[in-house]
N, C-alpha and C positions, 0 to 999 in steps of 0.2 A: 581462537576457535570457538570457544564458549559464547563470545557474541555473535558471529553468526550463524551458532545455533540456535540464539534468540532470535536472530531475524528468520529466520527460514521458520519459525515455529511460527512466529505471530505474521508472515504470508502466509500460510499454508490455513491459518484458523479465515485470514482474511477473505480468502479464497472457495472457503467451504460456506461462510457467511454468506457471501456476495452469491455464489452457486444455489444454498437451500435457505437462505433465510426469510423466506415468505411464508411459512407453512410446508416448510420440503421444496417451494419451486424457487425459482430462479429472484433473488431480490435486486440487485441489480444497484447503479448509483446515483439514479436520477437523471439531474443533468440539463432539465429541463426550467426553465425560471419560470414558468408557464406552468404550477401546481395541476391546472385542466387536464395539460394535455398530459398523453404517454409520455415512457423514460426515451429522452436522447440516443436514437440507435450510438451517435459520434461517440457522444460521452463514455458509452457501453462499450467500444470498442477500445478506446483508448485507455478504460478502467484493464478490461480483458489484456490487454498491452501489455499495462506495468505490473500489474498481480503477475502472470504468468512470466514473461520476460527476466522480473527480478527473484522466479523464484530461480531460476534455472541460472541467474547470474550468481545469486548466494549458494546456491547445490554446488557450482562451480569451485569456486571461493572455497570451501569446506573439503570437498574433493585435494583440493589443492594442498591443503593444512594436511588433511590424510595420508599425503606423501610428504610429510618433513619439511614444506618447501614456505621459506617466503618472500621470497624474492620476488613476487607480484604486488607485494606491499611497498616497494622501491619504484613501481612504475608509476608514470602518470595518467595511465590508463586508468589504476584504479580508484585514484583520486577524479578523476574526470566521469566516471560509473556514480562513485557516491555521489558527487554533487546533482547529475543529474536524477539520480532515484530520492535526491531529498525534495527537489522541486516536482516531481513528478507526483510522489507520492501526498504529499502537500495538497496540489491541486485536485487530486482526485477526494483525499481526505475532506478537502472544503467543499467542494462540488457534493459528496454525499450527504455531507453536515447539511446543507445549503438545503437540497433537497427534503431530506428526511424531517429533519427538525418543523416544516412547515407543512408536511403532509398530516391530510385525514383521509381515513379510510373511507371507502363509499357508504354514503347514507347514512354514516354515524358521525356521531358531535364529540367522540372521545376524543380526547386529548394522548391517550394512553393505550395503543396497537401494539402488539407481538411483532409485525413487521417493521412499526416505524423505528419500536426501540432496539432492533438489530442492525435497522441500517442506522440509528447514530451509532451504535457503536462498532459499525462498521468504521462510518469517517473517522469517531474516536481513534480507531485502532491505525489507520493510515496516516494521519497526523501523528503520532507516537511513532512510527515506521520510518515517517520521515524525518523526524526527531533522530530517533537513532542511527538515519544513514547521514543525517548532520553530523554529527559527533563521530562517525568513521571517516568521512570527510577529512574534519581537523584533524584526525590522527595519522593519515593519508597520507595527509598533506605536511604533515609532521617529517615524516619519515621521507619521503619523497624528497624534502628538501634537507634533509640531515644529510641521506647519502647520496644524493645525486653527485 
């Protein structure tokens, strides 16, 4: 239970980042290889996807633990959840990296933004996410094949 309390904490930070981390408005993942242009509606959508989707899968998961129960740790459903929120989270983690790291802000030669350095640690924090839902994963999948 304690580690999904960790994931749902550092979605939820993910999620408030991504929301206000430009100065209060919306920062977003990039998304775009093309520094010129605007952020990737695609990429935006599919960021919005996995941030919200996996919070409501780990709320889930926690819910779950709150009633005594773990017998959803024996399914392969939830080994089949983690793998894909490690790839998932991953891509979007790179995608913002990828982004952020090479952005400037307009009309300045700074190296060093309030925006930029929220969205790397945006990516930061997605890549650690997906870290961690590797490691649920293996343990998943542990259990999955112990009592199947």
């Amino acid at each position: 239970m304690f580690f999904y309390s960790i994931l749902q904490v550092i979605n939820i930070v993910v999620l408030i980042i991504y929301r206000t981390g430009y100065g209060g408005d919306f920062l977003g993942i990039g998304g775009t290889w093309n520094l010129n242009e605007e952020k990737s509606p695609d990429a935006e959508i599919v960021a919005s996807g996995v941030f919200v989707g996996f919070i409501i899968y780990t709320g889930v998961q926690l819910i779950t633990f709150g009633f005594g129960t773990t017998k959803h740790k024996y399914e392969l459903s939830d080994t089949i959840m983690n793998v894909v929120g490690t790839f998932m989270w991953v891509a979007v983690g790179g995608t913002a990296l990828h982004y952020w790291h090479g952005y400037l802000a307009e009309h300045d030669f700074e190296n060093i933004t309030s925006e930029r350095t929220a969205g790397l640690a945006l990516g930061a924090l997605c890549v650690i996410n997906g870290a961690l839902y590797l490691a649920d994963s293996v343990l998943a999948f542990i259990h999955y094949t112990k009592y199947a």
